[in-house]
ZAMARGU-4260 file (C-alpha; in steps of 0.2 Angstrom, whole numbers, plus 5000, padded with zeros to 4 digits):
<rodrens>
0) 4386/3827/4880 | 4371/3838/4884 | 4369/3851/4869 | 4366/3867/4882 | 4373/3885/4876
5) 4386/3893/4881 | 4380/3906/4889 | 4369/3894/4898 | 4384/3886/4905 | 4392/3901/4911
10) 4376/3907/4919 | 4374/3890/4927 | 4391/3889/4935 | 4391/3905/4940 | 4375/3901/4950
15) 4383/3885/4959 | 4389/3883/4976 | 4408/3882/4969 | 4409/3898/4958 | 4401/3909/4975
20) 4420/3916/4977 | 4419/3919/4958 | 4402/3924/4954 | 4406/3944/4960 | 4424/3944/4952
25) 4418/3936/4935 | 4402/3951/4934 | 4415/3965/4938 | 4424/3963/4922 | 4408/3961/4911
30) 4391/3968/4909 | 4379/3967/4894 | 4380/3978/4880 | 4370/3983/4865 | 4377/3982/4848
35) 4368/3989/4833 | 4363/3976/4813 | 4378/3976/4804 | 4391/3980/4816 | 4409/3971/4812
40) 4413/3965/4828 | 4430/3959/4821 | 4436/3963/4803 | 4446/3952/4791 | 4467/3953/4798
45) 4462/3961/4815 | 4465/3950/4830 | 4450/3944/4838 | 4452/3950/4856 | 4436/3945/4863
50) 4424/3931/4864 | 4407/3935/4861 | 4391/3930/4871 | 4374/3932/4866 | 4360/3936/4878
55) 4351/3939/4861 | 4353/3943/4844 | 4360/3934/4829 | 4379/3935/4824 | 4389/3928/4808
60) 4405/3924/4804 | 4411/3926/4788 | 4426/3926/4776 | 4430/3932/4757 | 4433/3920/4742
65) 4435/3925/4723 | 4426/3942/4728 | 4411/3937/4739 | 4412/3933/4757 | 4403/3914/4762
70) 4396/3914/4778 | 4405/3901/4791 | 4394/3900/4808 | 4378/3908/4810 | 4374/3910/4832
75) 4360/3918/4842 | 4352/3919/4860 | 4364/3911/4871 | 4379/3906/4859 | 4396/3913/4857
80) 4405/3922/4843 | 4424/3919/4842 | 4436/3916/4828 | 4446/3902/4837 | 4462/3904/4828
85) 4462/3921/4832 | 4458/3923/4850 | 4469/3909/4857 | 4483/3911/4845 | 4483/3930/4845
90) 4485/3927/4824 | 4475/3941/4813 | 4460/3934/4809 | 4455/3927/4791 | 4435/3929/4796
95) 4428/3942/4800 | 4412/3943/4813 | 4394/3954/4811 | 4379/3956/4819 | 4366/3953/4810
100) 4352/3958/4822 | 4352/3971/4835 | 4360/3962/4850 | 4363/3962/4867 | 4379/3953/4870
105) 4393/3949/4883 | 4411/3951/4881 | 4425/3945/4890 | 4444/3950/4882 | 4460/3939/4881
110) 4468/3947/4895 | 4453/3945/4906 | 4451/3927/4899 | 4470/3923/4901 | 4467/3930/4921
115) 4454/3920/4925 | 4458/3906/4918 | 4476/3904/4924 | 4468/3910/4944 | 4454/3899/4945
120) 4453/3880/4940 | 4435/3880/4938 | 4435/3895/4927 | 4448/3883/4915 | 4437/3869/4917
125) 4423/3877/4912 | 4431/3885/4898 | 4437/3864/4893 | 4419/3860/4894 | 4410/3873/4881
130) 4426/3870/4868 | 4422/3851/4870 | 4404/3856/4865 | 4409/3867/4851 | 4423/3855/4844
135) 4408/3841/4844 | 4396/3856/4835 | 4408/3858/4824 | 4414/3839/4817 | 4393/3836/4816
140) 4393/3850/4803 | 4407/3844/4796 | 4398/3826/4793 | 4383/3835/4788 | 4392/3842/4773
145) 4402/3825/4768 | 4387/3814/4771 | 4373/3824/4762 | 4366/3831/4749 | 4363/3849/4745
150) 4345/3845/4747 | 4345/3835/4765 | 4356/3847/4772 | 4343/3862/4768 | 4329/3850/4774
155) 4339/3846/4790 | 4343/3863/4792 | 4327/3869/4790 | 4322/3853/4805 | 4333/3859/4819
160) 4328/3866/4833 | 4340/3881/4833 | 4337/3884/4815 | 4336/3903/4811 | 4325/3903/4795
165) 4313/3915/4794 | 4321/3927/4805 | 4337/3931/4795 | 4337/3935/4777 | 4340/3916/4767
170) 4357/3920/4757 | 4365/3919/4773 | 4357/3903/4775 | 4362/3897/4758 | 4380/3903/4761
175) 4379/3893/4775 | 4375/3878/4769 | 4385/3878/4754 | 4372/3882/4740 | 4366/3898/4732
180) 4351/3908/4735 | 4343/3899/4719 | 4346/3881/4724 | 4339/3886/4742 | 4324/3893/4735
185) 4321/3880/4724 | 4325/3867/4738 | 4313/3877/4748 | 4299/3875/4737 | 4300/3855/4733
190) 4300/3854/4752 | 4284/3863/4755 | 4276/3852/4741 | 4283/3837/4744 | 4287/3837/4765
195) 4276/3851/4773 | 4277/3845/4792 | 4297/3848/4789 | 4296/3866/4789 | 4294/3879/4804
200) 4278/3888/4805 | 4273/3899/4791 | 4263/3911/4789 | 4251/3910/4772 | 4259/3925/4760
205) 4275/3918/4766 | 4270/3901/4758 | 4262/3911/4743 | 4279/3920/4741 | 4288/3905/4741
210) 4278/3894/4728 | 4278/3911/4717 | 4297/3912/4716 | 4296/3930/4726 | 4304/3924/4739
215) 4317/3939/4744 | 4333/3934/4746
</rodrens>
């Protein structure tokens, strides 16, 4: 299956031939809207009543054990932000979601989900086709953690395409990823060393920073 984003799906189908009828009644019930760094989008025991599409910006989910929360997912420019569990099941929700950029985002709420969906079969299979992706998203990560070390799943992190280091503070990275701010940077810096091509462009006092143990994290 082709990796494309979500909203990149949307947009594309609502572009064809097919959706033409849709196109005009899909745009009237949503309309990009900014959202403020550090906006809880969906708290821990709310319901999550709206699945969240990001034209850009970066958005974590997170939830709390033994006192700290651990970060979950971490999406940007043309993903979506949903606690599943939640939104489908209309159950409180034992994440909670933030932004952690400013963002632009799209929204569409269960109700006006439930509509479409139920009214147009291309809208239901659509909506088929981006879970399918996000279930396959989800067992890679999932044989990411059972297959590797903490060290290759930093470095392989660190490789994707989509990764956001460098543009979000690394303890959410860490959190991620199942480590601690320590271990990252201390993974960090034997990866510069050892496997320099491996990471994203830096820039020199970021390299400095890192190989001095300032790093902020």
């Amino acid at each position: 299956m082709k990796d494309s984003k979500p909203l990149t799906l949307l947009f594309d189908a609502l572009q064809s031939e097919a959706f033409a009828d849709l196109k005009q009644e899909f745009s009237s019930l949503t309309s990009p809207y900014r959202v403020r760094k550090g906006r809880i989008l969906v708290d821990v025991g709310q319901i999550n009543d709206h699945i969240y599409f990001i034209h850009s910006g970066v958005i974590r989910t997170y939830y709390h054990i033994g006192g700290e929360d651990v970060t979950s997912r971490l999406v940007a420019d043309g993903d979506m932000a949903c606690v599943a569990e939640s939104f489908f099941l209309r159950q409180k929700s034992y994440e909670a979601i933030e932004t952690l950029e400013d963002c632009l985002i799209y929204s569409v709420s269960y109700a006006e989900y439930k509509m479409l969906a139920e009214r147009h079969v291309l809208i239901s299979n659509l909506i088929v086709r981006i879970l399918e992706q996000r279930l396959v998203n989800f067992s890679e990560r999932i044989k990411l953690f059972k297959s590797l070390t903490v060290e290759k799943r930093i470095e392989s992190y660190l490789g994707q395409p989509n990764s956001l280091f460098r543009r979000i503070p690394d303890h959410y990275i860490a959190s991620y990823l199942g480590t601690t701010p320590a271990t990252f940077s201390r993974c960090l810096k034997l990866l510069l060393r050892d496997k320099p091509s491996q990471l994203p462009v830096l820039t020199v006092n970021t390299i400095i920073n890192i190989l001095a143990g300032d790093l902020l994290l």
